[in-house]
KOLKOL-20083 format. One record per residue (C-alpha): residue in one letter; x, y, z. Coordinates in steps of 0.1 Angstrom, whole numbers, padded with zeros to 4 digits, always signed. Each point is the difference from the previous one (the first is absolute). Example, Ala and Ser with C-alpha at 12.3 -4.5 7.8 and 13.67 -1.06 7.14 Angstrom:
BEGIN
A+0123-0045+0078;S+0014+0034-0007;
// end
This chain:
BEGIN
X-0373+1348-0414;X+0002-0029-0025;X-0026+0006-0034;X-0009-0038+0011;X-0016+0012+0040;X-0028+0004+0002;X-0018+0032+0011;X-0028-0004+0028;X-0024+0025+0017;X-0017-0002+0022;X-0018+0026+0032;X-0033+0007+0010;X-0031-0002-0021;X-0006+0032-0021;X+0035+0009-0001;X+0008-0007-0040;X+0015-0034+0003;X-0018-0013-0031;X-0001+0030-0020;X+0035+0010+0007;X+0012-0037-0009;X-0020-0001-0033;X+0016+0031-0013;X+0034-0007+0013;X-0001-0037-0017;X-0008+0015-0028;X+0025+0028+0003;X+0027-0029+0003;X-0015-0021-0025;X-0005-0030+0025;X-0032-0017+0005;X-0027+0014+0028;X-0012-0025+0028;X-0025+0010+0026;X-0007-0028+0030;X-0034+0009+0004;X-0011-0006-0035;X+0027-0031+0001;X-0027-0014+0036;X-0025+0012-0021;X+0005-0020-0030;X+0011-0033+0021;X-0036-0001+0027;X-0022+0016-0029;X-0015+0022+0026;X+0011+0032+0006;X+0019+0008+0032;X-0033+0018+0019;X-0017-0034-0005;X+0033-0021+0009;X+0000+0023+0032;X-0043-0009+0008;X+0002-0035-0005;X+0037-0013+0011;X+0009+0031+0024;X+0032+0018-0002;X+0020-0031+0011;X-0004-0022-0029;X+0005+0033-0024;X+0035+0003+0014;X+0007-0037-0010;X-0010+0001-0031;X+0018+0035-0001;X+0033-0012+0008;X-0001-0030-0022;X-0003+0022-0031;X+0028+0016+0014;X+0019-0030+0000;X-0007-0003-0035;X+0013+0033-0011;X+0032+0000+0026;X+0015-0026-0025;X+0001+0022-0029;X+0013+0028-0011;X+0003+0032-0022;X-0038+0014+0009;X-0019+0028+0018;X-0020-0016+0024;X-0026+0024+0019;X-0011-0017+0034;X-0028+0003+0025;X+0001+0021+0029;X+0006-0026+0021;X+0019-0024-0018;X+0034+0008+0017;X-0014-0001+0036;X+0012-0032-0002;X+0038-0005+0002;X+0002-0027-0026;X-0019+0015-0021;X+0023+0029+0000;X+0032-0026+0005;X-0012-0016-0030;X-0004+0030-0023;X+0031+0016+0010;X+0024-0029-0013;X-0009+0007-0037;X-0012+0039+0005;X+0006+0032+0016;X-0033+0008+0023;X-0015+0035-0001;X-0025+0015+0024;X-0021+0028-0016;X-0020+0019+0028;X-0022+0035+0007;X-0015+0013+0027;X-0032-0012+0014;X-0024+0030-0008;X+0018-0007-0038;X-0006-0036+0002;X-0039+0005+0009;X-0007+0025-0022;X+0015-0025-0031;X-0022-0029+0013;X-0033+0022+0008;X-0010-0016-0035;X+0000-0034+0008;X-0018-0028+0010;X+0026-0030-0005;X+0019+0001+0027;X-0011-0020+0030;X+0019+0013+0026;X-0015+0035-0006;X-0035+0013+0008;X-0020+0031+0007;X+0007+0041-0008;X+0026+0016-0004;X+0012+0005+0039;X-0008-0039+0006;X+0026-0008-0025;X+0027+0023+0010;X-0004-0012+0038;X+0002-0037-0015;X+0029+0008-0021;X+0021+0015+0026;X-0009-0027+0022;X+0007-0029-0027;X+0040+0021-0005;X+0006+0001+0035;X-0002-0038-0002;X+0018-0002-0029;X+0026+0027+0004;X+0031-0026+0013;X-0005-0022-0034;X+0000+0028-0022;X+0027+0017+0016;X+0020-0029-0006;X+0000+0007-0036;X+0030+0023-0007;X-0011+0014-0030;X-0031+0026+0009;X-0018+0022-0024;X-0024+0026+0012;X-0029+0006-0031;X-0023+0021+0019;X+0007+0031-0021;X+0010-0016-0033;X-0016-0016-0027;X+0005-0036-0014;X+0021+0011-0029;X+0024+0027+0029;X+0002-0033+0024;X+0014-0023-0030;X+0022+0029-0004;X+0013+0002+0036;X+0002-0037+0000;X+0020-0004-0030;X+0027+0022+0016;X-0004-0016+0032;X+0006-0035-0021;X+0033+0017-0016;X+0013+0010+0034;X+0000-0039+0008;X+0023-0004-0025;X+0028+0016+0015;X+0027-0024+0005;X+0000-0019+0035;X+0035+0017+0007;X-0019+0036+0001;X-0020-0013+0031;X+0013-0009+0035;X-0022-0015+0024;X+0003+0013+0038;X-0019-0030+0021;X-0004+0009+0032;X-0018-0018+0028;X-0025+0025+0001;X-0008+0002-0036;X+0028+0013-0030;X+0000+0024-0027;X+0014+0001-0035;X+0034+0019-0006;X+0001+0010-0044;X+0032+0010-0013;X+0004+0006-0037;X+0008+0033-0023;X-0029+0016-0005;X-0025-0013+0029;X-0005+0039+0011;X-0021+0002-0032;X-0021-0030+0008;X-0001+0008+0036;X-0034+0009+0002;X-0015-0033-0012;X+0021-0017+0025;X-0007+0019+0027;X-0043-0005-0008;X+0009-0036+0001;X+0005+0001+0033;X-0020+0035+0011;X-0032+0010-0008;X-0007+0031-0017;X-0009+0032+0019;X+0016+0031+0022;X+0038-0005+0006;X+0033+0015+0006;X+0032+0005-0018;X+0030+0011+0025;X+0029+0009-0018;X+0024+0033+0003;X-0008+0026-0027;X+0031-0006-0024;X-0009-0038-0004;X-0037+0010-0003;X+0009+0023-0030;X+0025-0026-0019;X-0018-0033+0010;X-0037+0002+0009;X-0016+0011-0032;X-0002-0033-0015;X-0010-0019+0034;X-0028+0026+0011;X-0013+0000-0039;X-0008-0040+0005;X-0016+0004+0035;X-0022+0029-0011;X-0010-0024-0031;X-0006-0026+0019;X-0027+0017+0023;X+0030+0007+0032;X-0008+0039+0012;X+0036+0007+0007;X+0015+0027+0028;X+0033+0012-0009;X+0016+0005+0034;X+0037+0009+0000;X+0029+0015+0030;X+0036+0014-0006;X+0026-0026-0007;X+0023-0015+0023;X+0008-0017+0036;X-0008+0032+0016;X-0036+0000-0010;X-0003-0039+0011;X-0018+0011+0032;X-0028-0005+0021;X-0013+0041-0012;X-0002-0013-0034;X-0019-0029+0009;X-0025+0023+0017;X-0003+0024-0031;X-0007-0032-0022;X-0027-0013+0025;X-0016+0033-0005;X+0001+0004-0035;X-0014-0039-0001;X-0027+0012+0022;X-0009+0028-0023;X+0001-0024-0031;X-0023-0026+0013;X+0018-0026+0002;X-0014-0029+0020;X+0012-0038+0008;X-0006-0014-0033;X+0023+0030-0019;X+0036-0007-0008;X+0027+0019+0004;X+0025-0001-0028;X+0037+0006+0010;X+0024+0013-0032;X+0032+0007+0009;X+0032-0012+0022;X+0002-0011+0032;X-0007+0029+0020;X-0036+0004-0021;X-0003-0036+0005;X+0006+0002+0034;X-0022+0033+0013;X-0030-0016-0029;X+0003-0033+0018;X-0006+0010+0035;X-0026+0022-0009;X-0015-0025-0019;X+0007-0023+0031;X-0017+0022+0027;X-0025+0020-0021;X-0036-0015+0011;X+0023-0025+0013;X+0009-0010-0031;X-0010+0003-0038;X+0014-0018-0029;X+0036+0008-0010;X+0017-0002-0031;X+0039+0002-0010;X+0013+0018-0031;X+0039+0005+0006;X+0015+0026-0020;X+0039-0003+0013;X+0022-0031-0001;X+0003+0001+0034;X-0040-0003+0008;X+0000-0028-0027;X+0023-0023+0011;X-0006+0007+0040;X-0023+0022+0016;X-0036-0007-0026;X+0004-0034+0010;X-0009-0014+0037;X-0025+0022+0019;X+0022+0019+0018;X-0009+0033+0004;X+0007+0032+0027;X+0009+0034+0004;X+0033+0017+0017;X+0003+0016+0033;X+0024+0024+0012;X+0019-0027+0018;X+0004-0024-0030;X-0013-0015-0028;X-0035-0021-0005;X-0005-0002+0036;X-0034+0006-0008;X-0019-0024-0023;X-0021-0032-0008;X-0002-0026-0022;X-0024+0002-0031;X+0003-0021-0027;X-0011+0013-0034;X-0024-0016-0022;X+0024-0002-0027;X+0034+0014-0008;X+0003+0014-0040;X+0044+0005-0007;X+0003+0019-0036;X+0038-0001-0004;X-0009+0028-0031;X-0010+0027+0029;X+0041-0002+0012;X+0006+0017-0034;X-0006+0033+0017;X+0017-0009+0031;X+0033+0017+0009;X+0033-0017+0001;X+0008+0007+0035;X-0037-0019+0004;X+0009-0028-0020;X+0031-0004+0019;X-0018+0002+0031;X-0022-0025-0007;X+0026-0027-0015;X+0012+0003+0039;X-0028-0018+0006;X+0000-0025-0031;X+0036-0013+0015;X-0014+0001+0038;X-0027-0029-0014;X+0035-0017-0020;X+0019-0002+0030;X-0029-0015+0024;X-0014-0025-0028;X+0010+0002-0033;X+0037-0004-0010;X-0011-0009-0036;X-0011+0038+0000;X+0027+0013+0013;X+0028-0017-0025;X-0028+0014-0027;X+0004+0034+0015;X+0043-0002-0001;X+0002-0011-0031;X-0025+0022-0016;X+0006+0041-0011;X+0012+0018+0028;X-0005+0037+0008;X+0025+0013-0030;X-0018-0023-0021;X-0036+0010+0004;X-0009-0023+0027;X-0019-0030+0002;X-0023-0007-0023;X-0031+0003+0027;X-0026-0016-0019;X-0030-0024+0007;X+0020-0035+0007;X+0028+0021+0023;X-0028+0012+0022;X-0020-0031+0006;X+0036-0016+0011;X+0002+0027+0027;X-0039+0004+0006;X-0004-0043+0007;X+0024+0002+0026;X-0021+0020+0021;X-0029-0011-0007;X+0014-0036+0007;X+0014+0014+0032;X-0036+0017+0010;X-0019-0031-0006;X+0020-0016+0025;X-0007+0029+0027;X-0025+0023-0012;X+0003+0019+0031;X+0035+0000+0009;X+0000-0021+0032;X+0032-0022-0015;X+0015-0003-0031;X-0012+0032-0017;X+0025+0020+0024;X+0028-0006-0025;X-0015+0023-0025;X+0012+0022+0020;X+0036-0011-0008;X+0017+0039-0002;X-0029+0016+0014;X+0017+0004+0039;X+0030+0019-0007;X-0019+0023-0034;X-0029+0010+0020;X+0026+0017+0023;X+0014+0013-0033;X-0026+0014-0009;X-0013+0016+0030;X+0034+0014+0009;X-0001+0019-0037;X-0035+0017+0008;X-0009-0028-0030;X+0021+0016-0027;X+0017-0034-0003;X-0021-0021-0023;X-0017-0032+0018;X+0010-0025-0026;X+0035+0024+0006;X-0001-0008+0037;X-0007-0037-0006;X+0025-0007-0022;X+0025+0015+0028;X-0018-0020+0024;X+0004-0033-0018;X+0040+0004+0001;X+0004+0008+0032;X-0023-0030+0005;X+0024-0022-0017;X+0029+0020+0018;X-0013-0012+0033;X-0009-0035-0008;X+0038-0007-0012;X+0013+0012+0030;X-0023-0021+0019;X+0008-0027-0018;X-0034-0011-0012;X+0009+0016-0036;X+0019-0015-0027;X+0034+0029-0005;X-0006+0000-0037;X-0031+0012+0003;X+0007+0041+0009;X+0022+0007-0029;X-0022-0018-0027;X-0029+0021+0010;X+0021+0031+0006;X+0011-0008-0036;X-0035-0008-0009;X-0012+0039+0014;X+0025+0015-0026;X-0013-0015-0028;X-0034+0008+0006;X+0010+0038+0015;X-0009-0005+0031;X+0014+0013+0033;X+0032-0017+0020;X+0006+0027+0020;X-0013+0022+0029;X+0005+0043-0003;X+0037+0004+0017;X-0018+0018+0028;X-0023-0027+0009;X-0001-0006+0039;X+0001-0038+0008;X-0016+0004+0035;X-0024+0024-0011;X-0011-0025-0024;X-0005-0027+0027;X-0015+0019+0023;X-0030+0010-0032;X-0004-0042-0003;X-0012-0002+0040;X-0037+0012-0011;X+0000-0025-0033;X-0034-0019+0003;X+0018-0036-0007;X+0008-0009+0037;X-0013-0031+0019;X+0002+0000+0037;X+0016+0036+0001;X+0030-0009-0017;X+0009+0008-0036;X-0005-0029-0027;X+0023+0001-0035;X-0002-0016-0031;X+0037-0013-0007;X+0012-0017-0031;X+0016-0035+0003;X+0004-0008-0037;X-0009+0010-0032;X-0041-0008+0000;X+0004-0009+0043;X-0010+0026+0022;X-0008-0005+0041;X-0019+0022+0024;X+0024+0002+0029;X+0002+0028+0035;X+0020+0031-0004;X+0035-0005+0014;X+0016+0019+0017;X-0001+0040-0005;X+0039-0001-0006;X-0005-0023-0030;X-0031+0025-0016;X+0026+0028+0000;X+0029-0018-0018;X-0031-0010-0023;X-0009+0034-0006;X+0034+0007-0002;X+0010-0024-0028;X-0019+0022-0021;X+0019+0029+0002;X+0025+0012-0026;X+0034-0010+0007;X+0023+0027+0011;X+0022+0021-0032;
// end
């Protein structure tokens, strides 16, 4: 945030607003403004008396012309009334020149501050009058103050802890815009963060969005040991009482039985609707965490913390989740989307190679369908004997936008979104052929060249295309080839129970140029076994 914005609160009465904005203005050496004392000043009759002889109407007028007033300037603290931004230009107005805060508590909190007083109009009688009024008055008020993104809960802190909390809250806004993607959706969106060093600030995000109390970490119990010491130390300090709930790592635990075992152990925690479940790990943990989150009292809040490459670029972002059947992958699943996606690049320092690789599969699966400035960036950067590519912040949000430009076109993949799937076909047969000991971004990147194979020789795909990305998979060390005892048929006969058919026929994702894919039917099975077979390793 600019040192020239100015810094509004605002929320319910009792909940700090002037206090909080007195100390923080003079935290930040800026000068303190408070719109009630500003109405105040300007009738010469305090508010309770503007309220008995005007009525609430002509208050708000004379409300929203002060704000006027102070919308045009800048650099100050400005505390408002609690009703101030009901109105949408009053909060239009503000926001140009300032970043809105909502300070809140709970309503037992809120009577219990304002048991004292006797200036407030809307308020009258004991202690249980006012917390039935209060509750009623927030109910009517909840969709205005909800649409102030940045919300601060002060019901267990003091003034000097919630200037505290603010001040980081503030410092978070100051991330540059490239950190933050924005996933709009036509029903609703959610923020995607992607910076070095998010996982530490994690927490403060994630309360931005979530209200404090019981939730759940899923995660397997290597990540939980290397990763989730900094994350849970931030929810704990921030009020979240966090379950721990891990399950082996791997495909073969991405089942409906683990699904059941985390139910229960969600059960046993307490969780109810409003508790989030925190996701931190790859796609499988993102997958099994997002359908439990998904079905789980029919749904609770979900949040994406992608610890591989692959979950970064692909599989945290979208709402797809599911589980694996005998008979083939994902068949079981739903679409949840998360309340916010947070992509640490620093948590791929622990990752291994054969990881990294695995997840660059799916880095060049979003080059080929949209991005061929990413893909030239990828050949001419460090290959494999070099190090790789340098996977940082900027790399990511070039593979990351493509889908989430590709999603907010189809959020629930009744068109366009099929050609994320570009490779996915031919590896999940791959994959489910090797009893998963082939990698998925592995499988993929197979999948994506016998993709290409197939469009050349239907002659939708340019020719030049196969041996640039062949070329392209050996500088980055990814697979070209099939095992030598790979069974074509076999493999065809694994992609009949793939979930991407329409009208009982098999759909593919074929590449027509670099950054030009097209959704077309399966040909015939003659052509899938050449496919398959163009992957093997020619004969010595």
């Amino acid at each position: 945030m600019k040192d020239t914005a100015n810094i509004v609160l605002t929320g319910f009465m009792g909940s700090g607003k002037s206090t909080v904005a007195r100390l923080l203005a003079s935290r930040l050496g800026r000068p303190f403004l408070d719109i009630d004392d500003l109405i105040e000043a300007r009738a010469g009759t305090p508010i309770k008396q503007i309220f008995a002889d005007q009525g609430e109407p002509a208050f708000r007028e004379l409300e929203s012309l002060v704000v006027s007033e102070l919308s045009s300037a800048q650099g100050q603290v400005i505390a408002t009334g609690g009703g101030t931004l009901l109105r949408r230009e009053n909060r239009e107005q503000l926001q140009r020149h300032g970043r809105l805060v909502c300070l809140w508590a709970e309503p037992e909190v809120l009577a219990g501050r304002l048991a004292q007083t006797s200036e407030r109009p809307l308020l009258a009688g004991d202690l249980a009058a006012r917390t039935a009024t209060i509750r009623s008055l927030l109910a009517q008020r909840a969709a205005a103050y909800r649409a102030i993104p940045l919300q601060l809960d002060t019901s267990r802190l003091n003034p000097a802890q919630v200037v505290e909390r603010l001040l980081e809250r503030l410092r978070l806004e100051t991330l540059p815009a490239s950190c933050r993607l924005r996933m709009q959706l036509p029903i609703g969106g959610y923020d995607i963060w992607l910076g070095e060093g998010l996982l530490a600030r994690a927490a403060e995000l994630i309360q931005r969005q979530l209200r404090a109390g019981r939730a759940a970490l899923i995660t397997h119990p290597e990540l939980a040991e290397l990763h989730a010491g900094p994350l849970l130390r931030g929810l704990r300090e921030l009020g979240y009482e966090v379950e721990v709930l891990t399950f082996p790592a791997g495909e073969t635990h991405k089942t409906l039985a683990t699904v059941a075992g985390l139910y229960e152990r969600c059960i046993a925690a307490g969780l109810d609707r409003q508790s989030p479940i925190i996701a931190l790990g790859g796609g499988v943990v993102g997958d099994v965490a997002g359908f439990t989150a998904a079905t789980y009292l029919r749904g609770v809040p979900f949040v994406q913390v992608p610890s591989t490459l692959l979950a970064m670029v692909d599989a945290s972002v979208g709402g797809k989740t599911g589980v694996d059947l005998p008979q083939g992958k994902n068949l079981v699943g739903a679409f949840k989307q998360p309340a916010l996606v947070l992509i640490d690049p620093e948590l791929l320092a622990t990752l291994p190679d054969a990881e990294l690789r695995s997840g660059l599969a799916e880095v060049v699966k979003h080059a080929l369908i949209a991005s061929p400035e990413l893909f030239t960036r990828l050949e001419r950067g460090p290959g494999v004997s070099e190090g790789g590519p340098l996977l940082d912040a900027d790399l990511l949000e070039q593979a990351v936008r493509v889908k989430v430009d590709v999603v907010r076109q189809d959020p629930f993949e009744q068109g366009r979104r099929a050609v994320l799937n570009l490779g996915h076909t031919f590896g999940h047969a791959i994959e489910r052929l090797s009893g998963y000991r082939t990698r998925h971004g592995e499988a993929v990147a197979l999948g994506c060249l016998a993709a290409t194979w197939l469009g050349i020789e239907l002659g939708s795909c340019e020719p030049d295309l196969l041996p640039r990305l062949r070329a392209l998979h050996l500088h980055l060390g990814l697979p070209c080839t099939l095992p030598r005892a790979a069974c074509p048929p076999a493999l065809v006969d694994a992609m009949a129970t793939d979930k991407k058919r329409a009208g009982g026929r098999l759909r593919l994702i074929l590449p027509r140029a670099l950054g030009d894919v097209d959704i077309v039917a399966a040909p015939a099975r003659s052509l899938l076994e050449r496919a398959f077979a163009s992957l093997l390793p020619e004969q010595p």
